[in-house]
TORGUKOL-994301 format. One record per residue (C-alpha): residue number from 1; chain; x, y, z. Coordinates in pm, 1 decimal. Example, Ala and Ser with C-alpha at 12.3 -4.5 7.8 and 13.67 -1.06 7.14 Angstrom:
residues 2
> 1 / A / 1230.0 / -450.0 / 780.0 .
> 2 / A / 1367.0 / -106.0 / 714.0 .
end
This chain:
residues 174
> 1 / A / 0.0 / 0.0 / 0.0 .
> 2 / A / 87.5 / 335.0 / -64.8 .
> 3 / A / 232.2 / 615.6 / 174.2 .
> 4 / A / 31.9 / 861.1 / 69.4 .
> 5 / A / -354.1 / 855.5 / -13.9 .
> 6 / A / -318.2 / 1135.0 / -296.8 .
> 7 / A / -43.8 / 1212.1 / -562.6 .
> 8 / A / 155.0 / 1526.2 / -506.8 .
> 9 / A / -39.0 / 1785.9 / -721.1 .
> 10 / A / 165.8 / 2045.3 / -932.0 .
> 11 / A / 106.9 / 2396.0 / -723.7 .
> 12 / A / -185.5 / 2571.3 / -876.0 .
> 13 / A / -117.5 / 2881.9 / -1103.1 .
> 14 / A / -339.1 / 3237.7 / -1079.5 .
> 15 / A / -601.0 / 3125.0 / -1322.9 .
> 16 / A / -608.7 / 2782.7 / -1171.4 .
> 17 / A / -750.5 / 3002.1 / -860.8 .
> 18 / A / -1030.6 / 3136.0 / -1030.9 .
> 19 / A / -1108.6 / 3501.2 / -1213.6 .
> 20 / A / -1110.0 / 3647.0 / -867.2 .
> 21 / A / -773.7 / 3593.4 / -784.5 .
> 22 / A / -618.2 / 3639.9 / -1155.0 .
> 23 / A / -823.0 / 3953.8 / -1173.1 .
> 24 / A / -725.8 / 4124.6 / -843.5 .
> 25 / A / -354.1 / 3995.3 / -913.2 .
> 26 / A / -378.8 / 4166.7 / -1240.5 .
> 27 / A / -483.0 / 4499.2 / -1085.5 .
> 28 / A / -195.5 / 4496.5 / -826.9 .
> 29 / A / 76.3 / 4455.8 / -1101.5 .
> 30 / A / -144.5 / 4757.3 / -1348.2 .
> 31 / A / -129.0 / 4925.1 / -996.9 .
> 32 / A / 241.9 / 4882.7 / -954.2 .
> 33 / A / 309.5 / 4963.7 / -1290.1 .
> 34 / A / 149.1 / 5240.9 / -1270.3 .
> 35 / A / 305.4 / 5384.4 / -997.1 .
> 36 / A / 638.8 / 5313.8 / -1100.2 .
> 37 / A / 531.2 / 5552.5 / -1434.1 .
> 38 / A / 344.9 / 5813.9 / -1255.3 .
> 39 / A / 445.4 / 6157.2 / -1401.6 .
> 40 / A / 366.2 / 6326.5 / -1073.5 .
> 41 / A / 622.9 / 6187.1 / -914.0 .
> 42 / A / 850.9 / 6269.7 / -1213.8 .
> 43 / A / 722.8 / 6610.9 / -1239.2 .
> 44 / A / 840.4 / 6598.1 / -841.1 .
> 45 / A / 1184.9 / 6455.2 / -871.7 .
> 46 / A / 1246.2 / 6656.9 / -1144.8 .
> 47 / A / 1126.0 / 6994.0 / -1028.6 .
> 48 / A / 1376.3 / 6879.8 / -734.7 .
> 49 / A / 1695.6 / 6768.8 / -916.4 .
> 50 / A / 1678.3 / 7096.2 / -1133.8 .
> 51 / A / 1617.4 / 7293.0 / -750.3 .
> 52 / A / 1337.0 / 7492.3 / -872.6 .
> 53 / A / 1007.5 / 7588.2 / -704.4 .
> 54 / A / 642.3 / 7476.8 / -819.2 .
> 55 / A / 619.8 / 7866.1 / -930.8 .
> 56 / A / 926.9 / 7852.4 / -1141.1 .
> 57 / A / 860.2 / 7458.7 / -1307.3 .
> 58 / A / 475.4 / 7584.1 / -1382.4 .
> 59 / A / 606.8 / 7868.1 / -1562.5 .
> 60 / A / 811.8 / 7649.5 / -1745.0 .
> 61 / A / 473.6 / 7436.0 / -1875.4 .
> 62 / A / 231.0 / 7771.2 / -1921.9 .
> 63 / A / 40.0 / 7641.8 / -1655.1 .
> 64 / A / -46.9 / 7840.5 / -1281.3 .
> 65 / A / 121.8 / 7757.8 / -958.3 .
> 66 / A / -234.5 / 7615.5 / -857.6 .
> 67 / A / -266.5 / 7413.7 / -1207.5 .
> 68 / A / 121.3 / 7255.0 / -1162.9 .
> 69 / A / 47.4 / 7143.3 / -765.6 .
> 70 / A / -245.3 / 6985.1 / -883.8 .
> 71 / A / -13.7 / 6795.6 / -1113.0 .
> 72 / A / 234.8 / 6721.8 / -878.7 .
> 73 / A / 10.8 / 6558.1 / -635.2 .
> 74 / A / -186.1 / 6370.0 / -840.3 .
> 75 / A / -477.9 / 6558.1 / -814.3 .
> 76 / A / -513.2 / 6631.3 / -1192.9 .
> 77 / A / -394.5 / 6418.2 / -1505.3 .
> 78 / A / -153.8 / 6647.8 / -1682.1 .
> 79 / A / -265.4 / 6691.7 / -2006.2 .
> 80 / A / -28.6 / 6593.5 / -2317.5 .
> 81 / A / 6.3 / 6998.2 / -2403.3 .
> 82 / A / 167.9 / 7047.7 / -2091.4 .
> 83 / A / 422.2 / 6775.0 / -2117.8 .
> 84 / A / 498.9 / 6917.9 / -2479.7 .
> 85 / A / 579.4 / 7273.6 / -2276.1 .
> 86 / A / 774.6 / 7119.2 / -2072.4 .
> 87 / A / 1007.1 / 6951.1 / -2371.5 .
> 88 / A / 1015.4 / 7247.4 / -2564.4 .
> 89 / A / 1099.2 / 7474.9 / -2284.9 .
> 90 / A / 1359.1 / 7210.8 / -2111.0 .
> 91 / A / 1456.2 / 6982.6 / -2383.3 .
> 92 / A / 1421.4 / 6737.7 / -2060.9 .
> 93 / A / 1448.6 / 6405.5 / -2075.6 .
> 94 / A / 1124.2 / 6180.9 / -2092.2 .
> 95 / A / 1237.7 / 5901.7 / -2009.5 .
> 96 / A / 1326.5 / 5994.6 / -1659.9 .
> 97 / A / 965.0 / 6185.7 / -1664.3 .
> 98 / A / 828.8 / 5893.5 / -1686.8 .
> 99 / A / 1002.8 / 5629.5 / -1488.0 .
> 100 / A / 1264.4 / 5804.1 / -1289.5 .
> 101 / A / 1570.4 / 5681.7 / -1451.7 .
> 102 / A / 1793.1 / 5894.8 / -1686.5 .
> 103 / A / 1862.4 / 5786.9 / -2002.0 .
> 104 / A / 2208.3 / 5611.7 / -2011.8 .
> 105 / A / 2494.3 / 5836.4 / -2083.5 .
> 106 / A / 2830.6 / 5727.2 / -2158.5 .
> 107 / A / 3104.2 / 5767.6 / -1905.0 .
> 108 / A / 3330.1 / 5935.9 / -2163.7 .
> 109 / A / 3086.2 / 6247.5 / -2211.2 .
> 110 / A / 3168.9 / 6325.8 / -1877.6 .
> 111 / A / 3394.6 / 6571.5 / -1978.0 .
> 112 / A / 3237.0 / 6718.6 / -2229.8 .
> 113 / A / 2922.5 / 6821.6 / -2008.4 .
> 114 / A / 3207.0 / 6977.8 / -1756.8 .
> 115 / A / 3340.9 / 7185.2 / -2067.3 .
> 116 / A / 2977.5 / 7255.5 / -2163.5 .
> 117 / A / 2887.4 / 7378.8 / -1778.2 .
> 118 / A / 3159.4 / 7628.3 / -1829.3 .
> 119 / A / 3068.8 / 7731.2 / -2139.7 .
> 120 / A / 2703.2 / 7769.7 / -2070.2 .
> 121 / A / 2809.7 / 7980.8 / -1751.8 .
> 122 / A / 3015.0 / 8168.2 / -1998.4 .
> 123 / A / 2713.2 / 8250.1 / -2197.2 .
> 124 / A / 2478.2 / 8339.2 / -1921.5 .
> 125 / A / 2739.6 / 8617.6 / -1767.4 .
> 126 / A / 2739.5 / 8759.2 / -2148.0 .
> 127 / A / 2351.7 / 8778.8 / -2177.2 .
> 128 / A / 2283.3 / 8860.7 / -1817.8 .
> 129 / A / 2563.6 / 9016.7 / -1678.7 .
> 130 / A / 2328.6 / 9166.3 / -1368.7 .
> 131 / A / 2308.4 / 8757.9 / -1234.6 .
> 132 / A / 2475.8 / 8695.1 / -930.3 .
> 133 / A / 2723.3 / 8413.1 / -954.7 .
> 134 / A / 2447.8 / 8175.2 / -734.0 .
> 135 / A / 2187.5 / 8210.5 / -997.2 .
> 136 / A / 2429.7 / 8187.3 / -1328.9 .
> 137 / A / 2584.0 / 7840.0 / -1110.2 .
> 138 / A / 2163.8 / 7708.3 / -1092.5 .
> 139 / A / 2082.0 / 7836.7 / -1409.8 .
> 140 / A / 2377.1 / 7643.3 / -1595.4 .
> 141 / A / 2295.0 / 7321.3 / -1374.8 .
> 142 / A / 1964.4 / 7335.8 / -1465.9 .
> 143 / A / 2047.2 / 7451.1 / -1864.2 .
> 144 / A / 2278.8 / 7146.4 / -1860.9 .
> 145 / A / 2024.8 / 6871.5 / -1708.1 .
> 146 / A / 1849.8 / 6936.8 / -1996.5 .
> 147 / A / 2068.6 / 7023.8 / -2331.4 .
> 148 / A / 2326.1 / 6829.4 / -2499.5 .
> 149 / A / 2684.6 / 6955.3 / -2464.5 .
> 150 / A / 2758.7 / 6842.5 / -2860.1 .
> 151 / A / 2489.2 / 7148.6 / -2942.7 .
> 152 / A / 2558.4 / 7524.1 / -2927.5 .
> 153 / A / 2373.2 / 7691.7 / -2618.6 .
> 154 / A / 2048.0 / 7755.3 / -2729.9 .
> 155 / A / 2002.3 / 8132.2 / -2574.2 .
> 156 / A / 1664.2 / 8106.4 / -2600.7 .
> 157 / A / 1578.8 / 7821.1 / -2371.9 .
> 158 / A / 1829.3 / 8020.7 / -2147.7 .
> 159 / A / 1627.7 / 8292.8 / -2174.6 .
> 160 / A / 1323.7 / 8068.4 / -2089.8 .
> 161 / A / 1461.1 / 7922.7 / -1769.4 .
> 162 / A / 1585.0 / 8275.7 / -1679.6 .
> 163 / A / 1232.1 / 8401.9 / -1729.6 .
> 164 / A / 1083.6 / 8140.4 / -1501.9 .
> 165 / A / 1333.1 / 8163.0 / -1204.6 .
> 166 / A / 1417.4 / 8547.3 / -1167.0 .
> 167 / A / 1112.0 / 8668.5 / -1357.2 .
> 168 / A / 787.2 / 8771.2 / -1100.9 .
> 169 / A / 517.7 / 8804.5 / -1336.0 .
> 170 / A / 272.9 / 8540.2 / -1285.2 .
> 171 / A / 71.0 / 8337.6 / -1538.6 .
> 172 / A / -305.7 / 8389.0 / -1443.2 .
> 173 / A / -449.2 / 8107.9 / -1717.3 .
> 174 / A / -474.5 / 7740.6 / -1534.9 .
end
């Protein structure tokens, strides 16, 4: 006779469970998905790594201090338009928008974005020569976060960051 009554049975997989299970199982992944591509919490980290203030990043997406917290916490989807702002006024990188990680950049370009620091800084004192050396130092850092050292500086997004950091006229459209 036999040790055992039954055979062994092969674990059971989600839709061996039933549609319950698979389903809810299914909508904690979507969930964590989700999460991990929520552009709030890009708009956040970025906003943050480029040290600027909700004021400052709304102006950079035409939007309203009010309009760009709603973003940022979630409370509002952020409509397509703005995220086109955004690029055209940054030149940022979507990829870490979206998911939080930085697109991949070589280890030999290092130097070349040092080079292109100091030559944005360069630029800034020519065009502004009124900034104080704190503001042309997180003006470049923020100029460079966002451009490509291979391409000449591109005065007018420059000017556009410049605009939304020292400038104090607000945008009253949400």
């Amino acid at each position: 006779m036999d040790k055992f009554r039954f055979k062994p049975q092969p674990p059971e997989t989600l839709k061996d469970q039933g549609p319950d299970v698979f389903a809810e199982t299914q909508d904690r992944e979507r969930a964590a998905k989700r999460d991990r591509y929520a552009i709030d919490k890009g708009l956040q980290r970025l906003r943050k790594q480029w040290k600027l203030s909700q004021t400052e990043m709304g102006k950079l997406m035409g939007v309203s201090l009010r309009t760009y917290r709603f973003y940022e916490q979630g409370e509002r989807a952020v409509p397509s338009e703005a995220i086109k702002e955004l690029l055209i006024m940054t030149g940022c990188d979507l990829e870490e928008l979206f998911t939080g990680k930085p697109s991949v950049i070589a280890p030999e370009k290092a130097e070349a974005l040092l080079q292109h620091y100091d030559r944005v800084q360069d630029a800034l004192l020519s065009v502004h020569p009124s900034l104080t050396m704190v503001e042309v130092r997180k003006l470049s850092h923020v100029y460079v976060a966002v451009s490509d050292p291979e391409q000449p500086i591109d005065l007018d997004k420059v000017s556009n960051f410049y605009n939304a950091m020292f400038r104090d006229d607000d945008i009253s459209h949400d």
